[in-house]
N, C-alpha and C positions, 0 to 999 in steps of 0.2 A: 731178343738178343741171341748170339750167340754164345752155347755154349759146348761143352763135350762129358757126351752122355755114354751112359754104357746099361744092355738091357738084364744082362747076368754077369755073374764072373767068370773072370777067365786069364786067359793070357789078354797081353798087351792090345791085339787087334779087336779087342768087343770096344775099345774107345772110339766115338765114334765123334763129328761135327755135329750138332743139334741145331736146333730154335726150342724157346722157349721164354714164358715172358718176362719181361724186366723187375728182378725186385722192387720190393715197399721195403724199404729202413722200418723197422717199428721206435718204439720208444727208445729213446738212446742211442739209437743206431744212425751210422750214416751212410748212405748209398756211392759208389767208389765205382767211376769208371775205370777199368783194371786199363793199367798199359804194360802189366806184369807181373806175371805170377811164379813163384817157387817150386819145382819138382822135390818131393819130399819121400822118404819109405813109407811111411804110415797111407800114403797116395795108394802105393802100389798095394800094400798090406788090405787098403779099403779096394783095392779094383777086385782081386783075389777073394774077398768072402770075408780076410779075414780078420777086419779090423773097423767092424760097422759102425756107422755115423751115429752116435748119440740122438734121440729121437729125438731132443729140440735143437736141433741144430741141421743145416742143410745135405741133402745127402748126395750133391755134384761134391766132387773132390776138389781139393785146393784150400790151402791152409796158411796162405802167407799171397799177400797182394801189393803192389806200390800202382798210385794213380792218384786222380784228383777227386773231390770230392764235388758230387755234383747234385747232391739231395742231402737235408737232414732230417732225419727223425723228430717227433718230441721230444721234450726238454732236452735235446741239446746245446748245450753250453761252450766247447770245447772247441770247439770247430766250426767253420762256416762255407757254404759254396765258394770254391776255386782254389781253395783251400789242396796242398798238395802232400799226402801222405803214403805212408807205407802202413799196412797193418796184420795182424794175426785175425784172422779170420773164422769161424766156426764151421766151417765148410763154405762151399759156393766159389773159392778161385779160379779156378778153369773155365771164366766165361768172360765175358766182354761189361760185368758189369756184376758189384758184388756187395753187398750189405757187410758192417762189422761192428761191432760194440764203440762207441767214440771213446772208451777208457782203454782199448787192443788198438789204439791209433797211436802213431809216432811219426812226427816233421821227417822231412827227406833231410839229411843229413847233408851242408850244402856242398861238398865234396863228392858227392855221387850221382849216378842220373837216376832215372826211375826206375829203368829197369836192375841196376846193380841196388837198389833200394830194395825191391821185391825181393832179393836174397838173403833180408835182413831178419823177418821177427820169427818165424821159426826155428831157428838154428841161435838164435841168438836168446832168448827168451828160455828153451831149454838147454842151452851150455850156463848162463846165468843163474838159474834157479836151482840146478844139480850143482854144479860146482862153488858156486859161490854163497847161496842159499843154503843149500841142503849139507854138504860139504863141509862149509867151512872153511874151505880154499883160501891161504894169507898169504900177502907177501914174503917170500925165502924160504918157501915149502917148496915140495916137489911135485911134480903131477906126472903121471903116464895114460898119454891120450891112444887108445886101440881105433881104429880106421882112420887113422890120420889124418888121410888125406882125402875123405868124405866131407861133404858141407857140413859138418858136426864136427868132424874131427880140426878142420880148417880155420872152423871159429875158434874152436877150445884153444888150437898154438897158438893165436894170435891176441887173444883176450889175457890168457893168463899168463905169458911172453910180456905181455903190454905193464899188466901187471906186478910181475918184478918175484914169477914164479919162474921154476927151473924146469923146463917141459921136456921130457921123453913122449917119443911117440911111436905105434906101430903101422907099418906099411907092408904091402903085397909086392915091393918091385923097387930098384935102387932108382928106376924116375920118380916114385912117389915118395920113399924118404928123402931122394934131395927136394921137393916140395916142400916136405914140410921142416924140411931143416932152413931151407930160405925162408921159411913162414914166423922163423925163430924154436924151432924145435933145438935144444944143445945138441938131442940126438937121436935118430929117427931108426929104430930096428926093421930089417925086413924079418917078418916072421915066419916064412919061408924057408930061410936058411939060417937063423938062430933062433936060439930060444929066449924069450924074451924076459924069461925070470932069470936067469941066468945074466943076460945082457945088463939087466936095470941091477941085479947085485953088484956086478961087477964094476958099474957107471956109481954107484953110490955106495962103495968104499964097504960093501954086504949090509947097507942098513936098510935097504928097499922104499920104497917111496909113501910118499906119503899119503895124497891122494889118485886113486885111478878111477878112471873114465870108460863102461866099459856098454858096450854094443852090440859084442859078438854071442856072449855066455859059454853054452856049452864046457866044454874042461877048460875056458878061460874063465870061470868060476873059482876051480880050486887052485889053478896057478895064478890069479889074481893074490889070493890069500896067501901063498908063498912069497907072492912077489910085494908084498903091502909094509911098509914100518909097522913101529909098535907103534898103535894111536893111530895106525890111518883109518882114512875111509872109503872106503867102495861102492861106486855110485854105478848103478845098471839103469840106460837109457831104452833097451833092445836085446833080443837077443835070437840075434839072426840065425845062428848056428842050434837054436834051441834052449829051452829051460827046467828042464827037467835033468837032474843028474845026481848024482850020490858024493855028499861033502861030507871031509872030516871037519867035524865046528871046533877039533883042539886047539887049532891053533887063532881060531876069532878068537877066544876066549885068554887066551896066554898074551897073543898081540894086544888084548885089547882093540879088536878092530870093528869101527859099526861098517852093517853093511846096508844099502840105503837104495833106493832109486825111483823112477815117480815115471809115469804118460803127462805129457802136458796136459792134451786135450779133454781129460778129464777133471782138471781143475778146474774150481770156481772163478767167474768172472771177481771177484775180489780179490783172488790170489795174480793171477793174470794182469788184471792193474797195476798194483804192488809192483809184481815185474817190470813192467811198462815204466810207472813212474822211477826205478832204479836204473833201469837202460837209461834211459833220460838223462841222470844226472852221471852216471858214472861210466859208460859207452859211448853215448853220441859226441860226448868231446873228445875221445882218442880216434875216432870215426871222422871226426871236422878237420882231426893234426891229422890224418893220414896216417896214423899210426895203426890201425886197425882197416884192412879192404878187404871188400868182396872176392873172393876166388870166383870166377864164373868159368865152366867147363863146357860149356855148351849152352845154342838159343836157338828154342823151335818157334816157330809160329804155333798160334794156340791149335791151326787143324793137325796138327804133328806131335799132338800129345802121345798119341800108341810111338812113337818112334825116342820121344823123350824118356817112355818108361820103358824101351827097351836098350838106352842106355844104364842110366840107374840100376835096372838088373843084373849088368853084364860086371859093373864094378870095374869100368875103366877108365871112368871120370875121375879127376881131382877138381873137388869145390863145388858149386851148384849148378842145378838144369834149371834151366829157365826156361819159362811159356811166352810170347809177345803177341799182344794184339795192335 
């Protein structure tokens, strides 16, 4: 099969077209000819050195896949050939053909095609599990989602909007907060040209929010904590900007504020089902009303990977890259 291989790290161009041979499913696993895959950061993070693949797990990039099922594993139970899914993947998406756990599988939602399917169980799986899971996240609380208008940020307005939460969000640019203000954001700050603690006092009457979502870090660390209710929580996805900094903890401690955040890909496949089975019941049906859709920002053919990750670097996308075989 084809896939896209890279022989060291580096910039975008060591991606390159390969061959290589077609997975075996093992136990529990199902073999998924890909007809689309998810461009994610942790991708780029893994092309770079610096976000290496978990030793049992595959070490071609790609972490989210929709196709059909075309091999099952032992004791599979869930799934059967022709069978058409989207799944979270352990590595191996960037190729023409991909093995996944059948408990990291989910139905195509019948509102979507394949490829807007593929933009589904990463983004979706950890906006869920931090925000909702982790979080706490309830109906008539408030949330402030930072990269808005990233495939992370694009779920999180539209999930917790869907939900009957009050979404602030931050953006780079007045196209990307009218994004995510069409996405259901009440109100989308550039943070460019406000400060964004200041902006969310001002929008909540100085009582600051309740839960925030955050991806950047760096001194959006300790303005997070100024900008947070008493009782919120503060959930770190990323932290692009860096993680290392010097916090005053006074005010966790006076707020009362936990601070919180998690890697998906390091979680157990037990936890990851979990996930899976609560997507199921409590997303795929605002996914079916149309009340929750894919943002798609762009579609490479899979030899156009190095070009897909030199958008995602550049940060001028709103919503997901997508790969097509």
């Amino acid at each position: 099969m084809k896939y896209i291989h890279f022989q060291r790290p580096g910039d975008a161009d060591v991606l390159q077209l390969s061959d290589m041979p077609t997975p075996t499913p093992s136990t529990g696993e199902v073999l998924i000819r890909v007809a689309a895959a998810g461009v994610n950061r942790p991708d780029v993070l893994q092309r770079r050195g610096l976000y290496p693949a978990p030793v049992d797990a595959s070490p071609v990039l790609g972490l989210e896949v929709a196709g059909e099922i075309v091999a099952c594993g032992e004791g599979v139970t869930q799934w059967r050939v022709g069978d058409k899914v989207c799944a979270l993947v352990n590595g191996g998406g960037y190729a023409e053909f991909a093995c996944a756990p059948q408990t990291q599988c989910l139905p195509i939602p019948a509102s979507l095609t394949l490829v807007e399917a593929a933009t589904l169980p990463e983004t979706f799986f950890t906006v869920w599990h931090n925000l909702f899971q982790r979080a706490r996240l309830a109906e008539g609380e408030t949330l402030l989602v930072h990269g808005g208008s990233s495939g992370i940020g694009t779920t999180a307005i539209q999930l917790a909007a869907a939900k009957g939460i009050q979404v602030f969000a931050t953006a780079g640019s007045a196209e990307k907060c009218a994004a995510c203000e069409q996405l259901g954001a009440r109100k989308a700050i550039d943070y460019r040209a406000v400060d964004f603690v200041d902006a969310t006092k001002q929008l909540t009457h100085g009582r600051g929010v309740d839960v925030i979502l955050d991806m950047v870090g760096d001194d959006y660390i300790q303005r997070n904590i100024s900008a947070a209710a008493r009782d919120g929580r503060i959930v770190n996805i990323a932290f692009l900007n860096g993680s290392k900094v010097t916090v005053d903890f006074m005010p966790v401690m006076l707020k009362r504020l936990t601070l919180t955040g998690s890697t998906l890909r390091a979680q157990s496949a037990a936890v990851k089902e979990t996930i899976a089975q609560e997507l199921q019941t409590n997303v795929w049906p605002l996914i079916e009303q149309q009340k929750i859709k894919p943002i798609i920002a762009a579609r490479f053919p899979l030899a156009q990977a190095a070009a897909a990750h030199r958008l995602m670097e550049s940060s001028q996308h709103i919503g997901k890259i997508v790969l097509c075989n």
